[in-house]
C-alpha atoms as one frame of an Amber mdcrd trajectory, in Angstrom:
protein
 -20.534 -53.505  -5.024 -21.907 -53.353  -8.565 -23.798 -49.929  -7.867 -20.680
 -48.404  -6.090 -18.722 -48.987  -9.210 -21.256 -47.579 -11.549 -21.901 -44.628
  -9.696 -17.719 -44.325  -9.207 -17.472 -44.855 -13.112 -19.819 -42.503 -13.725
 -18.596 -39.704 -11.752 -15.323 -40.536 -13.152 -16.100 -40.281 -16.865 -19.451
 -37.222 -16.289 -16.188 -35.141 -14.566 -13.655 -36.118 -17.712 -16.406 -34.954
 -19.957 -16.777 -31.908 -18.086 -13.375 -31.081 -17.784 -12.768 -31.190 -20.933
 -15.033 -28.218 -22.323 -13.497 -26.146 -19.220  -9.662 -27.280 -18.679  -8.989
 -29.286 -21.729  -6.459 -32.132 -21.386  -6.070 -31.429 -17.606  -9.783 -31.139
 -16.744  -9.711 -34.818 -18.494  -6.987 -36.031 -16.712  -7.776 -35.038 -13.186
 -10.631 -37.479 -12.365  -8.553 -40.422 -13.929  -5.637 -39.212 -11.273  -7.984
 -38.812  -8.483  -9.439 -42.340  -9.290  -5.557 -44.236  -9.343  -4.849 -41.980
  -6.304  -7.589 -43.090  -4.309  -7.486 -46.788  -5.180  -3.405 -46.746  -4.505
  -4.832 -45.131  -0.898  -7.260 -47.606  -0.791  -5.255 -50.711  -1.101  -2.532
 -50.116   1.297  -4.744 -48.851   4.074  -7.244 -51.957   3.351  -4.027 -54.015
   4.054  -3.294 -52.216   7.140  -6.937 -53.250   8.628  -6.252 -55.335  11.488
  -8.296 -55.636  15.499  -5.661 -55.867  18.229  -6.244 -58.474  20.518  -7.873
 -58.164  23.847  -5.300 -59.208  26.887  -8.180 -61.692  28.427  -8.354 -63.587
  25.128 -11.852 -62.808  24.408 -13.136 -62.310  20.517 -13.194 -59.444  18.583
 -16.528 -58.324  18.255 -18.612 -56.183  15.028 -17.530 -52.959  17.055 -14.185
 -53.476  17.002 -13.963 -54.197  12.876 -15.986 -51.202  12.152 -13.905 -48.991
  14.376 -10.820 -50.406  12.465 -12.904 -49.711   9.084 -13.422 -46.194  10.159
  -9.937 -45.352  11.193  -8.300 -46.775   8.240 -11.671 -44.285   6.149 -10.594
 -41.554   7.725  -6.616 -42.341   7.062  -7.209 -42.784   3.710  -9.297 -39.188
   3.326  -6.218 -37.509   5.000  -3.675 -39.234   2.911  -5.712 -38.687  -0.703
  -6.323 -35.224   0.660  -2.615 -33.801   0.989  -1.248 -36.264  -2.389  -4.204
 -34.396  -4.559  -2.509 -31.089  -2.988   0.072 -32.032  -4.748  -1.761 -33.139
  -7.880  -3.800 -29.683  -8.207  -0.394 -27.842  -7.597   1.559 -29.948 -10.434
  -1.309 -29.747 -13.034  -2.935 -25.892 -12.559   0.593 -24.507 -11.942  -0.558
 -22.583  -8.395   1.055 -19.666  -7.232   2.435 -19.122  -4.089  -0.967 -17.838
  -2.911  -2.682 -21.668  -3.707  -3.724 -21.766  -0.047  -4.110 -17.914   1.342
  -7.190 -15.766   1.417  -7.874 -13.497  -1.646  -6.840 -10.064  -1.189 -10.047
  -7.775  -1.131 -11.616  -6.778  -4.401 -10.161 -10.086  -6.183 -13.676 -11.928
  -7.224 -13.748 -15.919  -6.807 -13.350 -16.450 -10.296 -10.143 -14.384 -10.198
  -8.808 -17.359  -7.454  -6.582 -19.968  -9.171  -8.089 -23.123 -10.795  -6.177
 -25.607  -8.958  -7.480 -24.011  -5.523 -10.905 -24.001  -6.475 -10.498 -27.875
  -7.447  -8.778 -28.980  -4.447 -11.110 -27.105  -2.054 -13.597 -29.124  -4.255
 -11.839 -32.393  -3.938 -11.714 -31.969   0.069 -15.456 -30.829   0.436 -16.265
 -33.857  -1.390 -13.956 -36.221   0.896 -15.204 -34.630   4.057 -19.111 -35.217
   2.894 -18.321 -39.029   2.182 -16.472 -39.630   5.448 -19.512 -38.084   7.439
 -22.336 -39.847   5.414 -20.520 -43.160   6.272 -20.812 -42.028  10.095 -24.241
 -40.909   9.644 -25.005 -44.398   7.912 -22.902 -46.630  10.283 -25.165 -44.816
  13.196 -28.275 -45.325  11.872 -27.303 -49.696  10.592 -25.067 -50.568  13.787
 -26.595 -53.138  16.014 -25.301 -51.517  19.129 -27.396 -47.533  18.148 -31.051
 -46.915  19.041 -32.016 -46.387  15.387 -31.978 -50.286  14.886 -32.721 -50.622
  18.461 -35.814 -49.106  18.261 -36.428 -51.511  15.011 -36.077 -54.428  17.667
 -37.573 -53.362  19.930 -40.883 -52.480  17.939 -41.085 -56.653  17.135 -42.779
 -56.969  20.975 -45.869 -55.599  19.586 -45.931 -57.869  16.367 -44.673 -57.425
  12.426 -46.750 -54.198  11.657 -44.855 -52.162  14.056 -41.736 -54.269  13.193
 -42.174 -52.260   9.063 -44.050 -48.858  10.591 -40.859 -48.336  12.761 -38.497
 -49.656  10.182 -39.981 -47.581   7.213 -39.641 -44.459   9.723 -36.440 -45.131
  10.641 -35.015 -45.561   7.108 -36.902 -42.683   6.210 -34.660 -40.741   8.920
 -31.717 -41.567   8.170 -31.833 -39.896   4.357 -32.320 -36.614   6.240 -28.799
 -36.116   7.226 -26.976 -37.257   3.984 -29.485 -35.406   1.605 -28.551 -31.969
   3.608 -24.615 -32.838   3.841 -24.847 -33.601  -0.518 -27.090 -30.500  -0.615
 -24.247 -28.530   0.961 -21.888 -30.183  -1.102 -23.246 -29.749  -4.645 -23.839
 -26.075  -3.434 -20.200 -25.537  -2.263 -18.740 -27.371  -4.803 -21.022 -25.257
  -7.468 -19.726 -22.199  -5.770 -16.181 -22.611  -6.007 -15.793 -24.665  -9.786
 -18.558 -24.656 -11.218 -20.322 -28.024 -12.887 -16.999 -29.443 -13.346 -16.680
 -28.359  -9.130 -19.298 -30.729  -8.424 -18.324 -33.206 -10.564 -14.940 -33.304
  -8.894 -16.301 -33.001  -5.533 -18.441 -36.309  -6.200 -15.137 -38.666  -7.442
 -13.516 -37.044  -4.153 -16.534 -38.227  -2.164 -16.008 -41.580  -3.744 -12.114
 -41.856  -3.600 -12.922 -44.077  -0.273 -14.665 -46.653  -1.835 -11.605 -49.002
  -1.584 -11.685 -49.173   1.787
């Protein structure tokens, strides 16, 4: 909780700072709007959580909560996704070519702002919902990485860390590439203030 909030916060004001030596009031503004945006999100899919009942009367089990969790994520990245559309259209002033391909011979800087920061926005939200798969694989009872943790106790506690160490170790591999990729993309299309904005996207979910 408390380092979610920090790192949100700091995204949140390290993008407003940003923003401000590049866009001026808007670059300051847009973080604050994606942060409402996503907490607005946030709150009314939370409230929509909810694990249908089997027909035999059994309990719901972990799987079924975390598959409601990761439906309601995903909602959430959709809805945020097309309402900052909106946002990046109302505050950059896009023409009618926001979402086409350049024409050849116009250079990526020549592309309008509010493109470049939605595309942003959206690589950011697409990184965060696939790091929570990655991380939900690799901590979920019922997948071999914590499996393989269990299993490793036959043979006593040493094997019990050696295996765990290894298998934390693993799981960094596929969230380091996917923020390598992002930071890169992000870089690509805006700039520092790009990656800034790509990292509140990212964290726009943390409601949920």
């Amino acid at each position: 909780g408390a380092d979610l909030f920090e790192s949100y916060v700091g995204a949140v004001v390290a993008a407003a700072v940003i923003g401000a030596t590049e866009f001026g009031k808007k670059g300051v503004a847009l973080p604050f709007y994606i942060m409402m945006i996503g907490l607005i999100v946030s709150i009314v899919c939370t409230m929509h959580v909810s694990i249908e009942k089997s027909l035999d009367g059994a309990p719901s089990t972990l799987d079924d909560l975390l598959s409601a969790m990761r439906v309601n994520i995903i909602a959430a990245s959709i809805a945020i996704t097309f309402i900052v559309l909106f946002l990046c259209i109302f505050l950059f002033e896009a023409e009618r070519n926001f979402l086409s391909d350049l024409p050849k011979g116009v250079e990526q800087e020549q592309m309008n702002p509010g493109s470049r920061l939605f595309g942003c926005i959206v690589l950011g939200l697409v990184v965060g919902v696939l790091i929570g798969m990655v991380t939900e694989h690799f901590t979920s009872h019922t997948e071999n990485p914590t499996q393989s943790i269990a299993r490793a106790s036959e043979f006593g506690p040493g094997p019990v860390v050696i295996q765990g160490l290894g298998t934390g170790m693993l799981s960094t591999v596929i969230p380091l590439l996917l923020i390598v990729a992002a930071v890169l993309g992000a870089y690509y299309l805006a700039g520092f203030y790009g990656t800034a904005i790509a990292c509140v996207g990212m964290l726009s979910t943390l409601g949920v």
